[in-house]
Structures are given as structure tokens and as C-alpha cells.
MDTraj code that builds the backbone (N, CA, C; nanometers):
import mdtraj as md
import numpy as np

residues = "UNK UNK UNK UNK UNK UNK UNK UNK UNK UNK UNK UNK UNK UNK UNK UNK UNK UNK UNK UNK UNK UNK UNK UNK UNK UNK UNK UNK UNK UNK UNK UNK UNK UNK UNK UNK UNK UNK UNK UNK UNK UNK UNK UNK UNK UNK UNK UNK UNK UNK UNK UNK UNK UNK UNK UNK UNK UNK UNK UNK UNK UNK UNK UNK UNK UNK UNK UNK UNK UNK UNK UNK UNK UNK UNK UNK UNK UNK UNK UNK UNK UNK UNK UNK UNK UNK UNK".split()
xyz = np.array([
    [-1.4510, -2.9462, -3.7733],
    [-1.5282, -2.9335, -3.6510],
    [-1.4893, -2.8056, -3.5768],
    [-1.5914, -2.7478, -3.5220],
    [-1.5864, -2.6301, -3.4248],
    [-1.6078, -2.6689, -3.2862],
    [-1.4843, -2.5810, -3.2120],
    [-1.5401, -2.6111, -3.0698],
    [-1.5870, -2.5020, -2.9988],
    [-1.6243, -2.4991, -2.8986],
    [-1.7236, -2.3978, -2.8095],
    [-1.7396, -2.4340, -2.6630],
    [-1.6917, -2.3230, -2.5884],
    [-1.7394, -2.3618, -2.4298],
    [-1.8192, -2.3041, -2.4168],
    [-1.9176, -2.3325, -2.3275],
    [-2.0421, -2.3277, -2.2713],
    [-2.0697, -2.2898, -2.1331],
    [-2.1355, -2.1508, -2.0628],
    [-2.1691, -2.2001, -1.9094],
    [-2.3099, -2.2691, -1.9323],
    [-2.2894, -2.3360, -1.8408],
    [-2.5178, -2.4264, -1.8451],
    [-2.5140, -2.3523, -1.7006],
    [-2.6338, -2.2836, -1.7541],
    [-2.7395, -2.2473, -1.5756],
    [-2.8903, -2.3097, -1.6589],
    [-2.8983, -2.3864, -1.5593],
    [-3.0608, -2.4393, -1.5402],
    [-3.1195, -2.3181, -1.3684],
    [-3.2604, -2.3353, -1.4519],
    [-3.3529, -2.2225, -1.3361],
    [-3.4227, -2.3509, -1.2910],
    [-3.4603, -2.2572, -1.1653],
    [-3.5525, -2.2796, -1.0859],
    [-3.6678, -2.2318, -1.0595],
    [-3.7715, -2.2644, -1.1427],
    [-3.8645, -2.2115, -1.1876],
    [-4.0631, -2.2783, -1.0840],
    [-4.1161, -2.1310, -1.1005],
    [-4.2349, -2.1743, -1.0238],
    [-4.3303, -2.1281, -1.0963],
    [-4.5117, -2.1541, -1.0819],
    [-4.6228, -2.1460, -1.1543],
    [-4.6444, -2.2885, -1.2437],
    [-4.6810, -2.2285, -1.3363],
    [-4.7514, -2.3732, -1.4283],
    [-4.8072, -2.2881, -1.5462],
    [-4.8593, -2.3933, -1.6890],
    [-4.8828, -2.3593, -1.7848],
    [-4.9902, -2.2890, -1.7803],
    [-5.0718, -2.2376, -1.7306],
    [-5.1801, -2.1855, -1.7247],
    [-5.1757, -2.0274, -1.6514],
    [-5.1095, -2.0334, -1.5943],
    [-5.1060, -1.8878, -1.5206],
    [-4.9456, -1.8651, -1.5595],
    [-4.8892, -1.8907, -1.6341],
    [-4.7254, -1.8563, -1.6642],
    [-4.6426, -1.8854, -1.5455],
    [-4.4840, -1.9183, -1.6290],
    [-4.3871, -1.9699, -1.5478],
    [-4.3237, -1.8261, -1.5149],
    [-4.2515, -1.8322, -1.3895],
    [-4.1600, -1.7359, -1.3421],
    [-4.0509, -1.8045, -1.3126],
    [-3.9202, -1.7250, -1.3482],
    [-3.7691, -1.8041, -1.3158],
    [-3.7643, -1.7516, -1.1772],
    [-3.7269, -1.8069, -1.0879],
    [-3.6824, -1.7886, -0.9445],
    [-3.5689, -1.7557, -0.9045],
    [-3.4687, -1.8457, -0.9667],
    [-3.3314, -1.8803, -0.9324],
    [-3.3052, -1.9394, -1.0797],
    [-3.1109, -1.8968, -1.0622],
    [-3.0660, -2.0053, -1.1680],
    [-2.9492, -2.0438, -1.0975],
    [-2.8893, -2.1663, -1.1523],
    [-2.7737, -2.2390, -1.0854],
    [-2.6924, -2.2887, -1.2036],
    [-2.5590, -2.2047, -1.1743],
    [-2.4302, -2.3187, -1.3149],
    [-2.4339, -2.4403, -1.2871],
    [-2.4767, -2.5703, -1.3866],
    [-2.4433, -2.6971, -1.3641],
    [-2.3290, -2.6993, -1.4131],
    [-2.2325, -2.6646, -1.5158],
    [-2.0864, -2.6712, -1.5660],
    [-2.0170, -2.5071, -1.5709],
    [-1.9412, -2.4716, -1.5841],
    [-1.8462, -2.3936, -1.6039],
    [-1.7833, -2.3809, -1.7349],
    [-1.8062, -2.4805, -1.7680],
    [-1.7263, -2.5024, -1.9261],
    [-1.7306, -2.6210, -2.0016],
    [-1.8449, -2.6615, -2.0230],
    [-1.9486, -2.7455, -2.1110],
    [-1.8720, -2.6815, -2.2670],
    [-1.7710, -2.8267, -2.3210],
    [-1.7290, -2.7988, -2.4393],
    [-1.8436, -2.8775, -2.4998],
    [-1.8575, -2.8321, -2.7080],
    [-1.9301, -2.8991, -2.7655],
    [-1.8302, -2.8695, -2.8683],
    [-1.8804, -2.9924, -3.0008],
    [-1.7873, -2.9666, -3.1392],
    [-1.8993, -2.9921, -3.2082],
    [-1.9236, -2.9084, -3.2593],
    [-2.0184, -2.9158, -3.3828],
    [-1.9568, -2.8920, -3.5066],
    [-2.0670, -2.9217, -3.6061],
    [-1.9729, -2.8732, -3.7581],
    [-2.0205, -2.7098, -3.7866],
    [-2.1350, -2.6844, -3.7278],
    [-2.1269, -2.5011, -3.7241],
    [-2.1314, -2.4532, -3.6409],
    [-2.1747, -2.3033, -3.6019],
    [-2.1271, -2.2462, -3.5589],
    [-2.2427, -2.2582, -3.4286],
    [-2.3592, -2.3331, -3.4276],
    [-2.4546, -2.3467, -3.2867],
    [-2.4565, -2.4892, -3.2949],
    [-2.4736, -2.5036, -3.1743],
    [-2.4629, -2.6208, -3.1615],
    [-2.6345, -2.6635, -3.1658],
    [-2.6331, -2.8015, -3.1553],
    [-2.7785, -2.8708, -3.2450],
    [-2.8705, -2.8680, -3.2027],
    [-3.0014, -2.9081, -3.2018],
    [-3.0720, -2.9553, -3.0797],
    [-3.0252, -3.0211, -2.9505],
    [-2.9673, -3.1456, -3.0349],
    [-2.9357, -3.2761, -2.9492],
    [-2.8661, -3.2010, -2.8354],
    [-2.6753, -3.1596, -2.9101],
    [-2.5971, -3.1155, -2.8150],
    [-2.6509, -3.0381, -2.7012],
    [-2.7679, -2.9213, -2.7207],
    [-2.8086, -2.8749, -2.6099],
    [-2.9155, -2.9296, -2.5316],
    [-2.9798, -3.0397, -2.5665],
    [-3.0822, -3.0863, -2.4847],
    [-2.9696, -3.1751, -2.3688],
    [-2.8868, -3.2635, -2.4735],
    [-2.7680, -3.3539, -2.3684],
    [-2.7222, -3.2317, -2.2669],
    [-2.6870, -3.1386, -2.2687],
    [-2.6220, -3.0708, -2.1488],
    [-2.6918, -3.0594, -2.1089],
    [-2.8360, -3.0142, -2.0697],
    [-2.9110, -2.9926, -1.9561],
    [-3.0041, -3.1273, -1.9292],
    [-2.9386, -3.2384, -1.9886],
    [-3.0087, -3.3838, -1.9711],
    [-3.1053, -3.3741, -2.0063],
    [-3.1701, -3.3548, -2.0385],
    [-3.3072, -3.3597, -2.0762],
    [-3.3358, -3.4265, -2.2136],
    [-3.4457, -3.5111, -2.2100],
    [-3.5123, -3.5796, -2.3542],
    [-3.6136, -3.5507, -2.4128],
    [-3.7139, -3.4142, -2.3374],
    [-3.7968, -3.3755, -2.4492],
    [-3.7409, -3.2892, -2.5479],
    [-3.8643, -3.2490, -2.6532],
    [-3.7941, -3.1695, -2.7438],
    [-3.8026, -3.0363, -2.6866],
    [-3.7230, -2.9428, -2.7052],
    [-3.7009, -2.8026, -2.6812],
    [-3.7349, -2.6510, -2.7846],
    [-3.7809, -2.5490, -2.6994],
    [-3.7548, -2.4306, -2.8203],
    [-3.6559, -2.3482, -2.7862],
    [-3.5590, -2.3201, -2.8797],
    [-3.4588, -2.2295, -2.8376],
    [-3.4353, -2.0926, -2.8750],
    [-3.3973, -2.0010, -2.8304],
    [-3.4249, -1.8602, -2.8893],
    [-3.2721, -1.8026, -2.8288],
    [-3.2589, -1.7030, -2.9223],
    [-3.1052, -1.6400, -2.8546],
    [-3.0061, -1.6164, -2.9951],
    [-2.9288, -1.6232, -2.9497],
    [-2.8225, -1.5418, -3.0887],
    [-2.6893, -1.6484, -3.0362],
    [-2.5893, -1.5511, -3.0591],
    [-2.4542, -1.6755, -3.0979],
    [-2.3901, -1.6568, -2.9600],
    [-2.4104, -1.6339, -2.8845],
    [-2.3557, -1.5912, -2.7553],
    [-2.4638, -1.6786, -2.6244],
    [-2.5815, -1.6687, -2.6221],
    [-2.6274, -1.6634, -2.5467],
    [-2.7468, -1.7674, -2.6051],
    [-2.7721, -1.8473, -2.5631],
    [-2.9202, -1.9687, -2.5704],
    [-2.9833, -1.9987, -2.4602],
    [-3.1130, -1.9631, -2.4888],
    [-3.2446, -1.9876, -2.4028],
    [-3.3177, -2.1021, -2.4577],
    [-3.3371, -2.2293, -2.3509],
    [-3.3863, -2.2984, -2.3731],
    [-3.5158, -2.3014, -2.2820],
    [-3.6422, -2.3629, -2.3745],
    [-3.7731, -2.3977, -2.2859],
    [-3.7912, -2.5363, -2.3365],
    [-3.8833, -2.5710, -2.2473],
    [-3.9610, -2.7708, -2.2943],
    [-4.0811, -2.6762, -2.3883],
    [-4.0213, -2.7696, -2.4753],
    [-4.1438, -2.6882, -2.6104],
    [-4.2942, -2.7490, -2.5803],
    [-4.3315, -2.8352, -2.5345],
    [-4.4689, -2.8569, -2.4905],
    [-4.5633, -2.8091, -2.4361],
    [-4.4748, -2.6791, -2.3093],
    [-4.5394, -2.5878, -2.2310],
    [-4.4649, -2.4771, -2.2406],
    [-4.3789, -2.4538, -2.2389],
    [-4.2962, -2.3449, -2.2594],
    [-4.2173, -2.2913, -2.1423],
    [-4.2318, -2.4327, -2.0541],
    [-4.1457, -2.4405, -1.9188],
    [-4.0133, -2.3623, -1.9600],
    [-3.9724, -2.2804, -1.8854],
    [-3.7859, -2.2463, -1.9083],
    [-3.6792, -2.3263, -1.7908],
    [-3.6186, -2.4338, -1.8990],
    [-3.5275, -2.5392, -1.9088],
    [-3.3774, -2.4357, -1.8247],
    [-3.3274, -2.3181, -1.9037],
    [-3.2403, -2.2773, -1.8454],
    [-3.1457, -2.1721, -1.9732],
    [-3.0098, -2.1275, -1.9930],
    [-2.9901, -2.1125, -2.0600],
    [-2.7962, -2.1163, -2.0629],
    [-2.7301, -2.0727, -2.1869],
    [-2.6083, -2.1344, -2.2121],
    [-2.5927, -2.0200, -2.2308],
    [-2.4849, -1.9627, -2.1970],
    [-2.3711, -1.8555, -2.2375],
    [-2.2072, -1.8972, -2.2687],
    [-2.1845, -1.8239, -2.3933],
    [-2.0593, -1.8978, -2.4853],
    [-1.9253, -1.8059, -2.4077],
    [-1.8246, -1.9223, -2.3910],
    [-1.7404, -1.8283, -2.3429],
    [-1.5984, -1.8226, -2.3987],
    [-1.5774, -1.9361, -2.5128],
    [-1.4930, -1.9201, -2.5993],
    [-1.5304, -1.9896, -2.7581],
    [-1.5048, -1.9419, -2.8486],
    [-1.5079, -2.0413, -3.0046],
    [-1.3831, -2.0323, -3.0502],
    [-1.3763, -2.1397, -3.0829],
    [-1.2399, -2.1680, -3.1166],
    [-1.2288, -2.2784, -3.2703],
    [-1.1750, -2.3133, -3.4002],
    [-1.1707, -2.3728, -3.4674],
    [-1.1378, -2.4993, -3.4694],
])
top = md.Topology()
chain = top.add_chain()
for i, resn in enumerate(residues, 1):
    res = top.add_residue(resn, chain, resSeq=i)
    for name in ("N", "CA", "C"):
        top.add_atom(name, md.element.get_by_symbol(name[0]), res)
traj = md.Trajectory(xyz[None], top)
């Protein structure tokens, strides 16, 4: 297992699916949101559980940094920045 800290900022976001979303604001909900996965990103699941959420998501980003949206509309959920990996 791999571990990984995490900051979570969820936005605060305005508009709607039709005329596009704009981020407003973002806010850290954790500081250091650990996860253990068996590679090196963590899953769907693990990142939908940190920002609570139960729909499904699209995620985009590289190994550092994850952008999450609600894949239905393409709302932006928020995003994760990695701040340690560790074995």
C-alpha cells in the first residue's frame, strides 16, 4: 500500500449547465487528507469520499494535482493537491 496526503479545496461555484460554470472561491476542507491506495492515484471512490460526494465524477490532472467535476454537468466539485507520497 501507498500513502499520500492530500489538500481538498472544494469551490464555490456560480452559473449553470447551460451558460457555463465559473469558480468563485475555493475553500481547504482538510489540510492533510491521507489516502492508501495500492497505486500511485488514488481511485474514484477515495476521491469522491473526500469531497463527500456520491455522484460519479470526471477527473483530469496529473500526479500532483486533481480536478474534480460531477460528470453529469460538468459542475467543478473542487480539486486535491498532493503534498507528500510516501511508501
Amino acid at each position: 500500500m501507498k500513502t499520500s496526503v492530500w489538500e481538498v479545496w472544494e469551490y464555490d461555484v456560480w452559473g449553470n449547465e447551460e451558460e457555463g460554470w465559473i469558480v468563485n472561491d475555493r475553500y481547504c476542507i482538510d489540510r492533510a487528507y491521507t489516502i492508501k491506495s495500492r497505486g500511485d492515484f488514488p481511485s474514484d471512490y477515495q476521491i469522491r469520499k473526500a469531497f463527500g460526494v456520491g455522484c460519479k465524477v470526471d477527473i483530469d490532472g496529473d500526479d500532483t494535482i486533481i480536478y474534480v467535476d460531477r460528470a453529469r454537468d460538468g459542475l467543478p466539485i473542487g480539486e486535491m493537491l498532493l503534498i507528500t507520497h510516501a511508501e
